[in-house]
N, C-alpha and C positions, 0 to 999 in steps of 0.2 A: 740487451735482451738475453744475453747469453748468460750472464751475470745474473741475471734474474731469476734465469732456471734454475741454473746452478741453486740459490737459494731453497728457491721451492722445493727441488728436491735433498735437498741437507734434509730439509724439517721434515717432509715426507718419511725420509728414511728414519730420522729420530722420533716420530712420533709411532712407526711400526717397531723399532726396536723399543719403544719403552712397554707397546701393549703385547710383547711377544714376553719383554719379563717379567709382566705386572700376570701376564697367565700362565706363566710356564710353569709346570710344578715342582714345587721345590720338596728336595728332602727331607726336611726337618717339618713337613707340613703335617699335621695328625689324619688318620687314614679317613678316608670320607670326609672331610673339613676342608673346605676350600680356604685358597691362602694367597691373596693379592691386592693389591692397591685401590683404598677406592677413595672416593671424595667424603670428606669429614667437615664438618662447622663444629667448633668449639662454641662453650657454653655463651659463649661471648659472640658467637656468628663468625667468629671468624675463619674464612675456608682453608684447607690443607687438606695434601692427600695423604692417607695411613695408612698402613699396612695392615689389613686386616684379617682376622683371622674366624672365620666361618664356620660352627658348628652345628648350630641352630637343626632343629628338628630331629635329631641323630638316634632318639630313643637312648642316649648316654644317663647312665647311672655315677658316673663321677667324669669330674675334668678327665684329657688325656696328661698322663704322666711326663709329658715332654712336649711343651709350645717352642715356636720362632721363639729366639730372645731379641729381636725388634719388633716383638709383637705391639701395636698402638689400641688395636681394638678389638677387643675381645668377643665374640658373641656366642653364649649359649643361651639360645629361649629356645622353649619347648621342649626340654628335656624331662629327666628323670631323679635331675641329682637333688639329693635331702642331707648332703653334708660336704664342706671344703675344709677338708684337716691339714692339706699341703700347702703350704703360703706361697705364694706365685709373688712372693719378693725378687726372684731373677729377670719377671719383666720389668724392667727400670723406667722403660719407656713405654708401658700401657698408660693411655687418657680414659678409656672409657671401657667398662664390664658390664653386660648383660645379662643378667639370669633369669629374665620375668620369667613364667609359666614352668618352674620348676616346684620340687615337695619340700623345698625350704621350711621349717616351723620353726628355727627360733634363729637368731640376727646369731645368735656367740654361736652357730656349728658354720659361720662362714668364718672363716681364718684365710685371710687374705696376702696380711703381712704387711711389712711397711712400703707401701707403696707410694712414694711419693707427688709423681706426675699424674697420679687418677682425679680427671676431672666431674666422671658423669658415672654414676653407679645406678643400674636398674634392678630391682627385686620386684616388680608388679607380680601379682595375683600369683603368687603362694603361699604360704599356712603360717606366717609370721602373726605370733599373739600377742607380742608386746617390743616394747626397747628400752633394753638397762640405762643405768650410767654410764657414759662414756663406752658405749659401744661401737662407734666408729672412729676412737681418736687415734686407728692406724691410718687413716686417709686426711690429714691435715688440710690438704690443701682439696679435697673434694669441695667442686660448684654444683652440682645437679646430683640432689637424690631423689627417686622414683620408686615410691613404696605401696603405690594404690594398688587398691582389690586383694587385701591382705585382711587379718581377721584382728588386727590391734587391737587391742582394748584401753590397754595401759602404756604410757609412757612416764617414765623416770623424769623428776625435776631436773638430772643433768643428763639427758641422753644426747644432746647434740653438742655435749663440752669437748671444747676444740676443732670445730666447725666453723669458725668462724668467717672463711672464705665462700660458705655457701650463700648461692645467690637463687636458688630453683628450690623451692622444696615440695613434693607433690604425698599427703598422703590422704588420698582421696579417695573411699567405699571404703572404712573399716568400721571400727565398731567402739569408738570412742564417743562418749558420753559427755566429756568436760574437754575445756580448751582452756589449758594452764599457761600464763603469764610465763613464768618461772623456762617454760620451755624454749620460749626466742630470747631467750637473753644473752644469750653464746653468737646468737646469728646475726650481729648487728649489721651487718652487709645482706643481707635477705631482700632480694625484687620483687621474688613470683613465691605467694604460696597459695598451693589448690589443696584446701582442705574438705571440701564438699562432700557429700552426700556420706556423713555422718548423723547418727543419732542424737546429735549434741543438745543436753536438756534446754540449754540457755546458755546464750553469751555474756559475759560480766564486761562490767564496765572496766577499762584500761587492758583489756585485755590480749590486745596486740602493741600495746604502749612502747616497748622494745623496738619494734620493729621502726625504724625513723626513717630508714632506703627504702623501703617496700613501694613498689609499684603497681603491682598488682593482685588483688586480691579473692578469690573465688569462694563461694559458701553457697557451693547451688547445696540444692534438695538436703538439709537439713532441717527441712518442720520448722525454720522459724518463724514464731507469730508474730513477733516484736525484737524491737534494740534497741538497749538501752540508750540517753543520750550520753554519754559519754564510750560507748563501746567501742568506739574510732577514731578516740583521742590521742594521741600523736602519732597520727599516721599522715605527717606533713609533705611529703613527696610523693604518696599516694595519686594513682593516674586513673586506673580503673577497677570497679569491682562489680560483681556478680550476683546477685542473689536468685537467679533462677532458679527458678519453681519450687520458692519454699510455699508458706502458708500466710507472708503478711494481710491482714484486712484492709491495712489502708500502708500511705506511703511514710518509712523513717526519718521524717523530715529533719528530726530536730537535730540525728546520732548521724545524718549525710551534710548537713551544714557543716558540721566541726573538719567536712576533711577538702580544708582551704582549694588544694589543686587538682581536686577529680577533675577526669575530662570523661571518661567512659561511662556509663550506668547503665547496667542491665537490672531491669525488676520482670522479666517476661515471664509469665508464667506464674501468675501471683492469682490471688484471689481478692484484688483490688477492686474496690466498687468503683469508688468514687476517687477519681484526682482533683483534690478539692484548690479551693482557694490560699496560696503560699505553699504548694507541695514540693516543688520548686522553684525559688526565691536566692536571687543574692549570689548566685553558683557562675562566680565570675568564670572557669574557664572549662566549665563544660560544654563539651562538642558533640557528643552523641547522647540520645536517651533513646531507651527500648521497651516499650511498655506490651508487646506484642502476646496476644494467646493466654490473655486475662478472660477466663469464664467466665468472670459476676462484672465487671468493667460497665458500668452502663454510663458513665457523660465524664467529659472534662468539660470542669468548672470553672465560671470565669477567675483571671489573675490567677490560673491554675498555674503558669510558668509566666516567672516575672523576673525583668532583668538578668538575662543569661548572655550576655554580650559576644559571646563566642560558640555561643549552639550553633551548629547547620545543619543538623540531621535529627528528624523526630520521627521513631520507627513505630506506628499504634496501629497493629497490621491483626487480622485473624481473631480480632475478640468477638464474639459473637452476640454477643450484647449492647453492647459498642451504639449508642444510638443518639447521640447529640452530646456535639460541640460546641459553646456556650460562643454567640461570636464575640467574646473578649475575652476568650480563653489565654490566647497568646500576646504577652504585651509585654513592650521591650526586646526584641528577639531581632535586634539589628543585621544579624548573618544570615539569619537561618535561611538552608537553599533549598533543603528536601524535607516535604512534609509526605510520609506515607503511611496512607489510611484508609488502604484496598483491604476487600474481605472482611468489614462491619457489617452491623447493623444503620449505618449512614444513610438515611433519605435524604441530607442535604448538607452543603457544607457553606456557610453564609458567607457573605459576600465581604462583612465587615473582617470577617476572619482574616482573608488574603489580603485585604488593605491593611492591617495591621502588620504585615510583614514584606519590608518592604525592599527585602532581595532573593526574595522566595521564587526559583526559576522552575520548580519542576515539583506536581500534585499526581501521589498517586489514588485512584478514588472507585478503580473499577472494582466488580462484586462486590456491589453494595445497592439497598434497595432503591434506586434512585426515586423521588419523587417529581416528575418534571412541573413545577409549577414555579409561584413567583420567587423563594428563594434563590432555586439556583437559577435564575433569571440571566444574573451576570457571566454565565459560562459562554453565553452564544452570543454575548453584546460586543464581541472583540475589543473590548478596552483592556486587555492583559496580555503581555507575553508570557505569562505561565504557560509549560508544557506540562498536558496530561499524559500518561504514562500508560500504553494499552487504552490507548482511545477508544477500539473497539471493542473491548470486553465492559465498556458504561452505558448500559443501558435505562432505560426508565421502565421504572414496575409499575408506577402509578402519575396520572389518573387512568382509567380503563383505555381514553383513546389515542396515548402515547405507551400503552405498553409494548415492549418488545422492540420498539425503537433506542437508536444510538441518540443519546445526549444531546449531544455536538450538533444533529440533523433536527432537532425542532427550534425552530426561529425563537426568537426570545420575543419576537412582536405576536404569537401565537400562545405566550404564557401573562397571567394577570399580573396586576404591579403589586396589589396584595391578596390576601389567599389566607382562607379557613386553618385554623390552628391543625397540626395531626399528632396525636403523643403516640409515639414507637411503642408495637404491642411488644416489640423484646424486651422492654425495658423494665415490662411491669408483668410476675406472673399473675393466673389467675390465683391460683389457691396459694399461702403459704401457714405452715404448720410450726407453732411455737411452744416454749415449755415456760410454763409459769415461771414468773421471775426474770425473765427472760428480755431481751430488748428487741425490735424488730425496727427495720427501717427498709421502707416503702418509696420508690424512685420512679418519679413520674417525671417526663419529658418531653416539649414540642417544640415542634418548628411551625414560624408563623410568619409573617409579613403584614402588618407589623407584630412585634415581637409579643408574643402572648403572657398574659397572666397567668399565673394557676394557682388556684385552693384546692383544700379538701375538704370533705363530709364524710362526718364517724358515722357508725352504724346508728346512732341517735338524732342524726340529723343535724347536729352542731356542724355549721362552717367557719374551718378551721385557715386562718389567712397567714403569709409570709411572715416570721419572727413573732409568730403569737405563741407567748412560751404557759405553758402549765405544767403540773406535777407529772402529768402521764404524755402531753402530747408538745414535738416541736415540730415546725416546719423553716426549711430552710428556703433561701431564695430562691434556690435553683429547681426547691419541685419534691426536694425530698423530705417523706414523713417518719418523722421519728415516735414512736412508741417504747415510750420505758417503763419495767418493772411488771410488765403484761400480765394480765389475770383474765380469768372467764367475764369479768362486766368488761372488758375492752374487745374480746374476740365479735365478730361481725365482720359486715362489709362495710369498705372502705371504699370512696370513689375519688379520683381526680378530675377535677375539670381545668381544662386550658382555654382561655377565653380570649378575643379580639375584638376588635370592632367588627369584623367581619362576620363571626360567631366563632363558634365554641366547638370540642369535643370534649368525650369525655371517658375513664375505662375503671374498670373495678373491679377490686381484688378483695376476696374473703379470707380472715383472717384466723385461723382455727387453734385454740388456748388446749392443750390436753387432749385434745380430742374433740370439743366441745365446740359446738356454733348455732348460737341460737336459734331457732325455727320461727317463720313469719306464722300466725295463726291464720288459717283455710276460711277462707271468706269476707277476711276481716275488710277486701275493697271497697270500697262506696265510692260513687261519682254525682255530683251536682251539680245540675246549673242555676251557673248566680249571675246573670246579667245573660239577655237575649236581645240585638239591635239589627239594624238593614244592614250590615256585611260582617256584625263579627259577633261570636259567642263566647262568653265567657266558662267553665270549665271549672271545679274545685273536684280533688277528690282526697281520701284518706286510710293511709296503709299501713301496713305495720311496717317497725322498722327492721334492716337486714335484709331489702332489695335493693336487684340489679337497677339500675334506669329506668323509668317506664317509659314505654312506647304510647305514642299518642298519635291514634289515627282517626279518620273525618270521612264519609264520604256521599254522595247526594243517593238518595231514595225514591225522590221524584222520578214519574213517570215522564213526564216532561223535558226532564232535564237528563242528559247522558251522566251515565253513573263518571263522577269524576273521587279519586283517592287520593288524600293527603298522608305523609304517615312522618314523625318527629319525634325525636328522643332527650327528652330534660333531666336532667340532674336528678337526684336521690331525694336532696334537700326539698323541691319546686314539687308542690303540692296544686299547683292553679298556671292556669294555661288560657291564653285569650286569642281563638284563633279567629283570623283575622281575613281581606277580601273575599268573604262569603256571598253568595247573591240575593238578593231580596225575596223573601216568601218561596222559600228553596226548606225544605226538608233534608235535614242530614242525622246520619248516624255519627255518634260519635263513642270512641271506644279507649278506652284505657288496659294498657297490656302491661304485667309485671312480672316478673321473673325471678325466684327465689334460688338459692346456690344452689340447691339440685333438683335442678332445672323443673320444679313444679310451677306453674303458674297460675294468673287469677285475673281474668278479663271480665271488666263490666262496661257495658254500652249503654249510652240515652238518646231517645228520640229528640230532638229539637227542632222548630221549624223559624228562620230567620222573620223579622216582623217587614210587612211588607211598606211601601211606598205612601199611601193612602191613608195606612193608620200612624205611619212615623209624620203626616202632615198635619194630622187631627192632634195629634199630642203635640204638635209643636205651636199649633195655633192656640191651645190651652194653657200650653205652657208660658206663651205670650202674652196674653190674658192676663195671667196668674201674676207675673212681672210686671206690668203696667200698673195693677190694683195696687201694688205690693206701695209702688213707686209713688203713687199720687199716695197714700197712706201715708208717706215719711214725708213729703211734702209737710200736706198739712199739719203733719207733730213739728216739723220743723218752721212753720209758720208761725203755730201758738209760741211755739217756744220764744221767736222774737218778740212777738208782740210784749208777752210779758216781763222779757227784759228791759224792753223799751220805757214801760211804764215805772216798772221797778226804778230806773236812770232818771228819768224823769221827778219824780216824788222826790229821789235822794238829792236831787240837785236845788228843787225847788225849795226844799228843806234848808239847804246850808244857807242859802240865800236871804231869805226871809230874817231869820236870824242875828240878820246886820240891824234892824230896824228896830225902832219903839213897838211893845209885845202887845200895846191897845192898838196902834197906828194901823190902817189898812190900807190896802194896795187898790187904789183906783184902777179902772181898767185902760186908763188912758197912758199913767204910768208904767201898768205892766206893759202894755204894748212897747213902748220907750226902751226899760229897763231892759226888756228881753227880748230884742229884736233882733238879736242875733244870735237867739242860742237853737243849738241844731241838735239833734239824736239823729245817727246814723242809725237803722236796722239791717238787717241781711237779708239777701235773697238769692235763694239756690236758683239756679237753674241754668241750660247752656246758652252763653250768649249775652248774660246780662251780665252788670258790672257787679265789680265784688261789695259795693255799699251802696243805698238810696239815702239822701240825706232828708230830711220831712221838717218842715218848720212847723214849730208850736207853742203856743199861747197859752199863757195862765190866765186864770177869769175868775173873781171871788174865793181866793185862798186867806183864809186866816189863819191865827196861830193855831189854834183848838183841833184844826182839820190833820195835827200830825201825832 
């Protein structure tokens, strides 16, 4: 025990003497600059403690004339200095210099000198315009250089010659336009570079080709719309890259395939519609994808991610649009463990979805519209160990009499097994505004149980079905309507319908060329009826085209009878409507409502009185009648008809017969009877019950030759 203390207190006392030297102030330290030991990680992570030397903030217009000469790290940020004429070659043992937030404008008024052991140089955010030729080849062995928030424009084909041990290079918010090949060629050991939020026109193909170590690679906020496929050709050791929040429309599939061993991908903050079918494919050892805080995002498409054998994390968090998940979106996806997909537009997340993945322990799904009906049916059936994530923030928005309730609390024996289609109004706006020549593409989506069809209807009435291709219009399978090369004969409304067996909805967007969208002509509706019976009424009417849905309502006018109200909304196309369990000898009004884009409308109503009992029995007994005469009429044609086959058979037979004989010789009747005692004509006779032939014996009687 005493041994023991003894210990304890050695160390005690060595760990107070080393914090008594590591603060005591030394002489040689510069006046205001603090000057002591602190903990350091080299570019490589790895920890040591340095002696450092603390300037930072001082309002200094130039270094001090006289550092510690075991100075390791240097720091001056937030200064004032705008030139280094004195070479700070006496520090032998400096790793790392600071200057960000100084009035630096150009790389050659830093004269640093030869410093050999300098690992990490930072110049962030001051007034640096460009970089020569071999302007840093006094620091050979520099790993980490730090140039963001500078005003670069231009860089020299050799400016990082003799650099060759840099493995960091950051020059991220300047004002470079092009990203030259020519400039990593020196940096063949390069890991990390963060060149982002540059202006950069375009990226060319091979254009980090040099770079063979590089590990990770960053290109946020540079506006780009595209890349090419080769833009990421030999970047074979390649782990993760970034493109956050440029401007792509859809995903770089063809120029993200080439780079063999991504595991990381950020696209977040893109203005992706659609993750289509093959967007990612093949991407043996990607582990992370992030597609989060995509404004236009509206569905992942089936075989949208296929065969990624090493995913487990898919982040599709905060799009707001966000409103269906194809349930074969995911396939092949043997790891995957966290699917999060809180903060959509999600009414429902299918059920097929989560059997396709099948070590999937943990769904995130809350804020988001839930619908509680039969698709997500399988949440409350307990056949999954998936944990949801914020249980209590899942609520249901719809139908009216589960809103406001938690998910998890309505029985699944309380929801139907299948369920009316509903296409997500985020998914489709009402109006959109296009410029001739122009392409526009229209994205309709539901959820259904079972799984819904959908077409569309141009503003002419044409329905337009899955992979029905023309020169102006295509439709995909998933719902989305392509319009290409748009002109004022294509602007109108447009409607989606999602159909089941169960039924239908449906929503509609007007489509406006220049400015322009046709107007319905004022009055142009008529309503007719074309068929009146004992419970249902037949209905036609006709409109101009470039409306909303019509509304179709019904309801009784008898005194008699309680006013009862029907009211139902058909397709664009559906001109005739047959409503249907009406009551007998019941008067109803029936009314046709339609809706033009701004928002004028045109209601026409007809009286009709359903036909009653009495008189549907007098036309039935009529009409029985009518059928009976009809009947015995075809009879008897079909009666003559045998007969005179019969005879016709007859004559022909007796004909060949005859024939065998002397042409004087005549046919006694005693012989005919003999000869023909066995010859038979079968005739026919309809009717139900009897056999399909009568067979009739008959006799010839004074037939001579002359008689043919």
């Amino acid at each position: 025990m005493k041994d023991v203390s003894f210990v304890d207190c050695l160390f005690v006392g060595l760990a107070m003497a080393s914090f008594i030297v590591a603060t005591e102030v030394r002489p040689d330290c510069p006046k205001l600059c603090v000057c002591e030991i602190r903990p350091w990680f080299s570019p490589r992570s790895v920890y040591m403690e340095a002696q450092t030397v603390d300037c930072n903030d001082l309002g200094l217009f130039t270094i001090p004339e006289k550092l510690p000469v075991g100075t390791q790290v240097l720091l001056l940020q937030t200064n004032n200095v705008a030139k280094i004429d004195k070479a700070l070659e006496y520090l032998t043992n400096v790793t790392e210099i600071d200057l960000s937030q100084n009035n630096l404008s150009s790389i050659c008024d830093v004269q640093l000198g030869n410093l050999p052991q300098l690992l990490s140089l930072h110049m962030e955010e001051n007034w640096i315009r460009e970089l020569p030729d071999q302007c840093l080849s006094e620091v050979p062995n520099l790993q980490e250089l730090y140039m963001n928030h500078n005003l670069i424009s231009s860089i020299s084909p050799l400016a990082f010659q003799g650099l060759s041990n840099l493995v960091r290079l950051h020059i991220n918010s300047n004002k470079l336009k092009v990203i030259k090949r020519e400039w990593f060629e020196p940096m063949s050991n390069l890991e990390i570079l963060m060149i982002g939020e540059n202006p950069v026109l375009s990226i060319e193909d091979m254009n980090f080709k040099p770079l063979g170590n590089l590990r990770s690679l960053v290109l946020t906020r540079m506006n780009l719309s595209q890349l090419p496929d080769d833009a990421l050709a030999g970047l074979d050791n390649l782990e993760s890259i970034s493109f956050y929040d440029n401007t792509f429309p859809e995903v770089p599939h063809t120029a993200l395939r080439s780079v063999k061993n991504l595991k990381f991908l950020d696209l977040n903050k893109n203005p992706i519609a659609r993750i289509q079918r093959g967007d990612f494919v093949d991407m043996f050892h990607l582990k992370e994808l992030g597609i989060n805080s995509m404004p236009d995002l509206v569905s992942i498409d089936s075989f949208a991610l296929n065969n990624l054998p090493e995913l487990t994390k898919i982040e599709a968090t905060n799009n707001p649009k966000l409103s269906y998940i194809h349930p074969k979106a995911f396939y092949k996806l043997p790891r995957l463990e966290t699917l999060m997909l809180n903060s959509n537009a999600l009414s429902a997340l299918h059920r097929i979805t989560v059997e396709s993945l099948p070590n999937l322990r943990e769904v995130s799904m809350h804020s988001n519209p839930i619908r509680c009906d039969c698709v997500v049916r399988w949440m409350n059936m307990n056949k999954t160990n998936i944990r949801f994530m914020e249980p209590d923030s899942l609520y249901c928005v719809e139908p009216p009499e589960y809103e406001g309730q938690h998910v998890r609390q309505v029985h699944f024996r309380e929801m139907m097994e299948i369920c009316l289609p509903l296409i997500s109004p985020e998914s489709m706006p009402g109006h959109v505004k296009a410029r001739n020549g122009s392409s526009v593409s229209l994205h309709c989506r539901a959820f259904a149980e079972p799984e819904p069809e959908i077409y569309w209807i141009t503003p002419t009435g044409t329905r337009v079905l899955p992979n029905t291709v023309s020169e102006k219009f295509y439709m995909h399978p998933e719902g989305t309507f392509d319009i290409y090369d748009i002109t004022e004969n294509e602007a109108g409304l447009y409607t989606c319908v999602a159909h089941n067996l169960v039924g239908a909805d449906l929503k509609s967007v007007s489509v406006e060329v220049n400015g322009f969208f046709p107007q319905p002509a004022n009055g142009s509706l008529t309503v007719e009826v074309k068929l009146v019976e004992i419970n249902s009424i037949l209905i036609s009417w006709n409109a101009a085209p470039g409306i909303f849905a019509p509304n179709i309502k019904w309801y009784t006018v008898s005194d008699a009878s309680p006013t009862t109200a029907f009211t139902t909304r058909v397709p664009s196309d559906i001109q005739i409507y047959n409503l249907t369990h009406l009551t007998p000898s019941t008067q109803y009004k029936v009314c046709v409502d339609i809706r033009g884009i701004h928002f004028n409308r045109d209601t026409k109503c007809v009286s009709v009185t359903t036909k009653g009992l009495k008189l549907a029995a007098n036309d039935t007994e009529k009409w029985d009648a009518a059928v009976i005469a009809v009947f015995g009429v075809f009879l008897a044609v079909i009666s003559v008809a045998c007969l005179l086959i019969y005879v016709s058979l007859r004559n022909a037979y007796l004909y060949g017969d005859i024939r065998r004989y002397d042409s004087k010789s005549l046919l006694t009747p005693v012989e005919a009877s003999v000869t023909h005692s066995s010859f038979f004509t079968k005739l026919c006779a309809l009717g139900k019950g009897l056999p399909s032939g009568v067979e009739v014996k008959a006799t010839v009687i004074n037939v001579s030759d002359n008689a043919f």
